[in-house]
N, C-alpha and C positions, 0 to 999 in steps of 0.2 A: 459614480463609476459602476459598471454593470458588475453583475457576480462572479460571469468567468474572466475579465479580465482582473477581480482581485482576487481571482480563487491564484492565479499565475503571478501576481506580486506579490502578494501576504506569502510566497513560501520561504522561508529562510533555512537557511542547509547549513549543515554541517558536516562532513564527506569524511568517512571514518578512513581510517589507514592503519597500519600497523603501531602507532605511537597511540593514534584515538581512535578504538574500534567501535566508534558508533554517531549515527546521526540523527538530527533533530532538524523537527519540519513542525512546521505552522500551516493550516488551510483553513480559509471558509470558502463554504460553495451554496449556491442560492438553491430554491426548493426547486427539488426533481433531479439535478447534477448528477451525473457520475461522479464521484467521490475519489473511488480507487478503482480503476478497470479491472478485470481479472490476472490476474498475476502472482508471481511467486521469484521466494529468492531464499539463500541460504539463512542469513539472518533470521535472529528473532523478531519480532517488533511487539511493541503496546502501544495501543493506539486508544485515547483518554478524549474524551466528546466534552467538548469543553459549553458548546451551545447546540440547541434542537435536537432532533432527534438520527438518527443514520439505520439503514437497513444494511446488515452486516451478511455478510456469506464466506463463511470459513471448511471450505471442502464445500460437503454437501450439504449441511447445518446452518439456517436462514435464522436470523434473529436483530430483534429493534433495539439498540444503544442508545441511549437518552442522556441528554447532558447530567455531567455527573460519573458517567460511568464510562467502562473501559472494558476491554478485548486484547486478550494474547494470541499472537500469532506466533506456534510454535516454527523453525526456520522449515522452509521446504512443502509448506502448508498453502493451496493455491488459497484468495482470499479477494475477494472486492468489497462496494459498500458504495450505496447510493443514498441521497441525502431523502428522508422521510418527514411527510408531513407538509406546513404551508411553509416553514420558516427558514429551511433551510439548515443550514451546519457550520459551528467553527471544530478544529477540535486539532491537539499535538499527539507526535508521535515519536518512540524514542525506536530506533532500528540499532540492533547489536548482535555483534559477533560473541556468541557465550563462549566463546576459548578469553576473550577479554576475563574472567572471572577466574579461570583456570591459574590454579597454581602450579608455583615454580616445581613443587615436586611432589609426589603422590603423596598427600597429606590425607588425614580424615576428612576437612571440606571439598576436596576435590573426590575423595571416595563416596561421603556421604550424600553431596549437594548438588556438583556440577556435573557428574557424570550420568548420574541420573537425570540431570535435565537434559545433557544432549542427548541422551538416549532415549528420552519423552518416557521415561519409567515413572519420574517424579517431576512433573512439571507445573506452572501456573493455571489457577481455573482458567479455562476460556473466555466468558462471560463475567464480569468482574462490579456489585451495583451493591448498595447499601443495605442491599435486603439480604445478604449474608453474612453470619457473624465475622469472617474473615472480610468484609467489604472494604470496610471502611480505615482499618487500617492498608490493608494496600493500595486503597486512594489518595489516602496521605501518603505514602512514601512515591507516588507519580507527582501529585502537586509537589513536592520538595525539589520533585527530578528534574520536572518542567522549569517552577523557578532559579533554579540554581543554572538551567541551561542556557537560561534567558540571560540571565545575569553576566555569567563569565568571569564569574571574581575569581582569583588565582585558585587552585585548586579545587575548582569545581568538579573537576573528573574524578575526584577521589569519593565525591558526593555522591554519585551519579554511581559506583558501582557499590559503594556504601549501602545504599539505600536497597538496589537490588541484593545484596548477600543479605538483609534483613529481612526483605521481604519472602525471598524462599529460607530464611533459616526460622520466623513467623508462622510459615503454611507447618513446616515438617512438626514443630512445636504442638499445631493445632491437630494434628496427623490429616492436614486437608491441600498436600501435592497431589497432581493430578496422573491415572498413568495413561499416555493414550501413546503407547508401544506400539499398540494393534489398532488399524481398522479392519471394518468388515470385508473379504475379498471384493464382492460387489463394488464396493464407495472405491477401493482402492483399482481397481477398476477401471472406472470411468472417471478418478482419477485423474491416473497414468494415460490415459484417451487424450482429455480435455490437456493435460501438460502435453504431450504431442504435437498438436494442433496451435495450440499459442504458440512454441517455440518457432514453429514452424512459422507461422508469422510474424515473430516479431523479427527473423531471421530473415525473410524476404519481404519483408513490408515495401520496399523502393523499387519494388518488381510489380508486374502485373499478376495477381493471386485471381486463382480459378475455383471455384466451390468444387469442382470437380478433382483438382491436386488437394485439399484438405480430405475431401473425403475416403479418396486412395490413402489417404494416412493409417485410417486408424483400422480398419476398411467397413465404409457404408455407401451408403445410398447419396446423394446431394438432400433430398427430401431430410433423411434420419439423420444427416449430422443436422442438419440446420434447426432440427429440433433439438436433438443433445444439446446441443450449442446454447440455444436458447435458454433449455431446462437448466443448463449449469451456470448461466450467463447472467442471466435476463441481457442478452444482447444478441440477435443475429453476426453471424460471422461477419458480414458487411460490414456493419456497424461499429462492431472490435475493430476492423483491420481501419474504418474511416478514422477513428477514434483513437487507436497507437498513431498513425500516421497525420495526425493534425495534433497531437504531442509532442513528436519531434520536430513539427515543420514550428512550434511554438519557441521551442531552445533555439532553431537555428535562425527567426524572427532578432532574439537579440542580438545577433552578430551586424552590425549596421555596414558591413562592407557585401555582405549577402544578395543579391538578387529576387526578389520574391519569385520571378519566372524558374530561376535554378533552384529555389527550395524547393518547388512546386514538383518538379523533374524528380530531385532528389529523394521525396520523401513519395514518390510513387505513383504523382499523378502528370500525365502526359497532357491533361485539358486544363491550360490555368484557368480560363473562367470555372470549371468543374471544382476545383481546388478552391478558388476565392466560395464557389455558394458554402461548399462544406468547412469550409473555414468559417463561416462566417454560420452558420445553423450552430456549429458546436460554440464556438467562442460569444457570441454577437456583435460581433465587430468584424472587419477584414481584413485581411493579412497588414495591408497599409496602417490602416487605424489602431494595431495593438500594437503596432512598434512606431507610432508615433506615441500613443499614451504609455508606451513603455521608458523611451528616452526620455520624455516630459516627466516621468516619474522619478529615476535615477537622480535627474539633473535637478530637481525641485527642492 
């Protein structure tokens, strides 16, 4: 089976809500992948490289994740990650909502520990590898998180926030919380730019998008966004909006009552042959063939 159509069945979800605020995902992606396009959400996440290596981008801050190690994403933090190297990437991720931690009433943990985290005064190193004395123990308590997520033995959510009030009550011990309150105006900046511009697509991605309505956004030139774009990306604008929008045409692929000609429409493109090439450059396969090897998959 090719990379990206296991990179789209290897993921397994768990879709937080107010009883379970938080979700867990599995991915591997073959060498070169997009990983994680650029994007942001309110949530936290940690994101744990389970195999190869990953080129990580969190803001403006570019750095290589090696199996073994891990990455926090404070919530609101724009962030992607492309697989590095020849081998490609497996790697889990835990996505939460940090009111989930928050107690029933203003307690000293909720004074000392979680407020500070939502307010990024005191939060997790970003870059997280065995070459720091704090490493390795908060490796272990992600491997714990992971297995216990896998598992699903009866009260595994109790594990799962367990392990996180250890791991920040660990750092504050070590006095090595993180504060990143403040960016620099600049970074914050381009930014609030770069957030702009994605919302902005992913808001009309099933429209016809013009380099010229992105660039009235933030306001530039078509030339200068498309390098901003690039600089904060490594992706031309194209290429994002080809790329969110053969994303969603992939969710709306398993619906088997679907039309490939009305996903094609829906997800933004008026040429279905246009549709099936970029459908088929990014996945390797064609709209037809991943949701045949999708049903063969389910049903097997």
């Amino acid at each position: 089976m090719d990379q990206a159509l296991r990179r789209s069945l290897k993921e397994s979800k768990t879709h937080g809500d107010e009883r379970l605020p938080f979700g867990t995902y599995w991915y591997q992606f073959g060498p070169g992948e997009h990983v994680v396009d650029c994007h942001w959400h309110e949530e936290a996440e940690f994101f744990y490289c389970l195999e190869g290596e990953t080129l990580f981008q969190v803001d403006t801050d570019y750095f290589v994740v090696r199996a073994g190690e891990a990455v926090f994403i404070d919530g609101g933090d724009i962030h992607a990650a492309h697989a590095h190297g020849e081998q490609g990437c497996s790697f889990f991720t835990l996505v939460f909502g940090t009111n989930m931690l928050s107690s029933a009433y203003y307690d000293a943990v909720q004074e000392n520990l979680i407020l500070p985290l939502q307010e990024r005064k005191a939060t997790f190193p970003r870059h997280i590898s065995g070459k720091h004395d704090y490493g390795q123990p908060l490796l272990q308590h992600l491997a714990a998180i992971m297995d216990s997520c896998e598992a699903r033995a009866p009260g595994y959510e109790g594990s799962v926030k367990g392990h996180l009030y250890l791991m920040l009550s660990e750092l504050a011990v070590r006095g090595q919380l993180c504060n990143r309150a403040a960016t620099t105006g600049n970074d914050s900046f381009k930014i609030e730019r770069l957030k702009k511009v994605i919302h902005y697509i992913q808001q009309n991605y099933d429209q016809q998008i013009r380099l010229s309505e992105l660039a009235a956004l933030i306001p530039m030139s078509e030339g200068q966004l498309c390098r901003f774009f690039k600089s904060m990306t490594r992706q031309t604008p194209m290429d994002y909006i080809n790329s969110y929008r053969i994303r969603q045409a992939v969710e709306l692929l398993r619906e088997p009552d679907r039309k490939i000609s009305d996903i094609a429409l829906e997800v933004g493109y008026d040429n279905i042959s246009y549709f099936i090439r970029v459908f088929r450059k990014a996945m390797n396969c064609s709209p037809s063939e991943f949701r045949k090897k999708w049903f063969e998959s389910i049903e097997a």
